[in-house]
C-alpha positions, 0 to 999 in steps of 0.5 A, spaced: 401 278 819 397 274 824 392 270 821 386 272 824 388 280 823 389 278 816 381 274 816 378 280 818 381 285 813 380 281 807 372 280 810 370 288 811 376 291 807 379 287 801 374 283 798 367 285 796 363 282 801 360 289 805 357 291 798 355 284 795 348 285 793 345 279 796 349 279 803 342 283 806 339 276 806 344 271 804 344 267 811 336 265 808 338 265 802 341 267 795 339 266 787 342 267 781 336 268 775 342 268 770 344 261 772 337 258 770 337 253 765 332 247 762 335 242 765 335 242 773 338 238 779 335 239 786 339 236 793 339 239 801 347 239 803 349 241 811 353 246 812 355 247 819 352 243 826 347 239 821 344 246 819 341 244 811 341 248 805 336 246 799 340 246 793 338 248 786 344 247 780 344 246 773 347 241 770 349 246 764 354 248 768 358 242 769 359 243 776 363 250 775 361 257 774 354 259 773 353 251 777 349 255 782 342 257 781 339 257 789 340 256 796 335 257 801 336 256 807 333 249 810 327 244 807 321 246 808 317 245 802 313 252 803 318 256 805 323 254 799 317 255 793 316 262 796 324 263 794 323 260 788 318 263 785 322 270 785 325 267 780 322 270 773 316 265 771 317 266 764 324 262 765 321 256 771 316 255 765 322 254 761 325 248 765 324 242 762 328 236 767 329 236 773 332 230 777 331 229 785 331 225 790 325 221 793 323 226 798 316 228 798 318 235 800 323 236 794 318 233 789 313 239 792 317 244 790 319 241 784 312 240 782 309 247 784 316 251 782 318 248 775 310 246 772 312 244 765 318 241 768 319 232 768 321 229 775 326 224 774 327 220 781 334 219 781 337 211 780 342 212 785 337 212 790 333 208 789 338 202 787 341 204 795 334 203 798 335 196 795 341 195 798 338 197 804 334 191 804 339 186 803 344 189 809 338 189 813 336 182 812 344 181 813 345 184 820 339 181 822 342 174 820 348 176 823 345 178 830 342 171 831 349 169 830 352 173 835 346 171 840 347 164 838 355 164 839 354 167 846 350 161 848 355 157 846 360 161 851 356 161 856 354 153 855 361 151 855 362 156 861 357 152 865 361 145 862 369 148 864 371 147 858 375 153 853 370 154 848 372 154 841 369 157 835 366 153 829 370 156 824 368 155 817 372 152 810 374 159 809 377 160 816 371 165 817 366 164 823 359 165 823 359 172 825 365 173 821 362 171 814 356 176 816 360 182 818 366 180 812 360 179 807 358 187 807 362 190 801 361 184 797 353 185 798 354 192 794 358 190 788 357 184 781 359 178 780 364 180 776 367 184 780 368 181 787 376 177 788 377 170 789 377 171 797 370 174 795 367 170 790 369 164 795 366 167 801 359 168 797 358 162 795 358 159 803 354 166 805 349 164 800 349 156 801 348 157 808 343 163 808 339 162 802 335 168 802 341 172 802 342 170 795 335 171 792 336 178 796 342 179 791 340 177 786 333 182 787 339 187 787 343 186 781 337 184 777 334 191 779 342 194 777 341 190 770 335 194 768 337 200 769 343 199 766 341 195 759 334 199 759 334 203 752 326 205 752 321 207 757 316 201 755 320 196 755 322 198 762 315 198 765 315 192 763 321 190 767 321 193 772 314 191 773 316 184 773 321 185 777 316 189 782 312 182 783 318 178 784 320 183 790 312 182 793 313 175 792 320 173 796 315 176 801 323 179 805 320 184 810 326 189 809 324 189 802 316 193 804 319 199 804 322 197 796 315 196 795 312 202 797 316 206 794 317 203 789 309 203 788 309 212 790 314 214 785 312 209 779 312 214 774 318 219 775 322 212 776 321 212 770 321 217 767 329 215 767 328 212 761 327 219 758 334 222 758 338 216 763 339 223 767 341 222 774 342 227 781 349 226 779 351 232 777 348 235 784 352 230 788 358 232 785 356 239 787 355 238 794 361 234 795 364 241 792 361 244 798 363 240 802 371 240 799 370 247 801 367 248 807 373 243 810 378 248 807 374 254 812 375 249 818 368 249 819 363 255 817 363 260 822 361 267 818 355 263 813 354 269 810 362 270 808 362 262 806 356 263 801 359 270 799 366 265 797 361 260 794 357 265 790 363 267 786 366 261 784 359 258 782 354 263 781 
């Protein structure tokens, strides 16, 4: 039978999609009051040509049947509460955590959606800030390098002879270190490769602010890791905050701030150690799913599909 024909059959005759009670006004959005429970997570995911989807899921459900909570139909934080609150106040009231990104929107909608729910910024985003920070100083470094290996072309262009580049002690060039250092950058000590822990040691020898960036990094991982009690990582991490203002690293401002605007929910961590990981998960589902579709054509069947495997 011809695929296509096969398609269309099964859309308006074989499966139950013409009677889904939802299908009315699932391109905006679709919700399950059933699924709510008291623990929450809350992301935005594409599903075709970057169009975004708020996402709301409950980590009860381990990323399977009853997962789906909401999906509403971009981020703008007023339209996405006026969908939430059709679900029954009584159980939004019963919400008690909910994990999220650093976005203002997504606290927003947090805040005035799940009132008695605690706000918990995820660790992974802020720790990928950080990182950041420390491959933006190195792109920096490595720019100037860039620029400083053309003059030395053009120099020896000007002086006819062949250029030869300076290649360093672990038969890296200047750039090359640079650009070779990214993935090393990302991981502990413990963990980097003989190749690796030898190029550290020259990157670090060479660019003395790289090191003390990483180090700001992995002392930052290590709090989140070894912190067992709220009070004791305020403590930390308001040491570690005036470590940060003091190395004065101008790609570490935006560390600072927001730090600085997200205080308390950064802490509020230390609560349950939760994180957004469940909601990750749960949109590399999607994801996973929408690639086995080649792409969303028909949203309303795709989120029909979605419904019936996580809602």
């Amino acid at each position: 039978m011809n695929g296509k024909v096969l398609e269309h059959q099964y859309v308006f005759h074989l499966s139950d999609f013409q009677t889904w009670s939802q299908k009315s006004h699932a391109k905006d959005w679709i919700l399950f009051p059933e699924n709510l429970g008291t623990h929450l997570s809350i992301d935005e995911t594409s599903l075709s040509q970057g169009e975004l989807y708020t996402v709301l899921t409950n980590k009860a459900a381990k990323g399977k049947k009853g997962a789906l909570v909401a999906m509403i139909k971009g981020t703008d934080s007023e339209r996405v509460i006026d969908v939430l609150r059709k679900l029954p106040e009584g159980k939004r009231k019963k919400v008690k955590e909910v994990t999220l990104d650093m976005a203002a929107s997504m606290e927003r909608i947090v805040r005035r959606s799940f009132p008695k729910a605690l706000l918990v910024t995820d660790r992974f985003h802020v720790q990928q800030l950080v990182h950041e920070a420390v491959q933006e100083m190195r792109i920096a470094h490595r720019w100037e390098a860039i620029e400083q290996e053309n003059k030395e072309m053009e120099l020896s262009k000007e002086c006819g002879k062949p250029f030869i580049s300076n290649r360093l002690e672990n038969g890296d060039t200047e750039k090359q270190l640079l650009a070779r250092s990214r993935y090393l950058l990302f991981k502990g000590e413990d963990s980097w490769t003989p190749s690796q822990a030898h190029r550290a040691e020259i990157l670090f020898h060479r660019y003395p602010d790289l090191e003390k960036a990483y180090k700001l990094s992995r002392s930052l991982a290590r709090i989140y890791q070894t912190s067992k009690i709220k009070g004791v990582a305020f403590t930390k991490l308001a040491l570690w905050y005036n470590e940060v203002e003091q190395a004065g690293f101008k790609s570490f401002n935006t560390v600072s701030r927001t730090i600085q605007n997200h205080y308390e929910t950064i802490l509020n961590f230390f609560e349950n150690r939760s994180t957004n990981a469940s909601a990750e998960s749960f949109n590399a589902k999607i994801k996973a799913f929408r690639t086995q579709f080649r792409g969303v054509s028909n949203i309303e069947f795709f989120l029909f599909r979605l419904s019936n495997i996580y809602g």
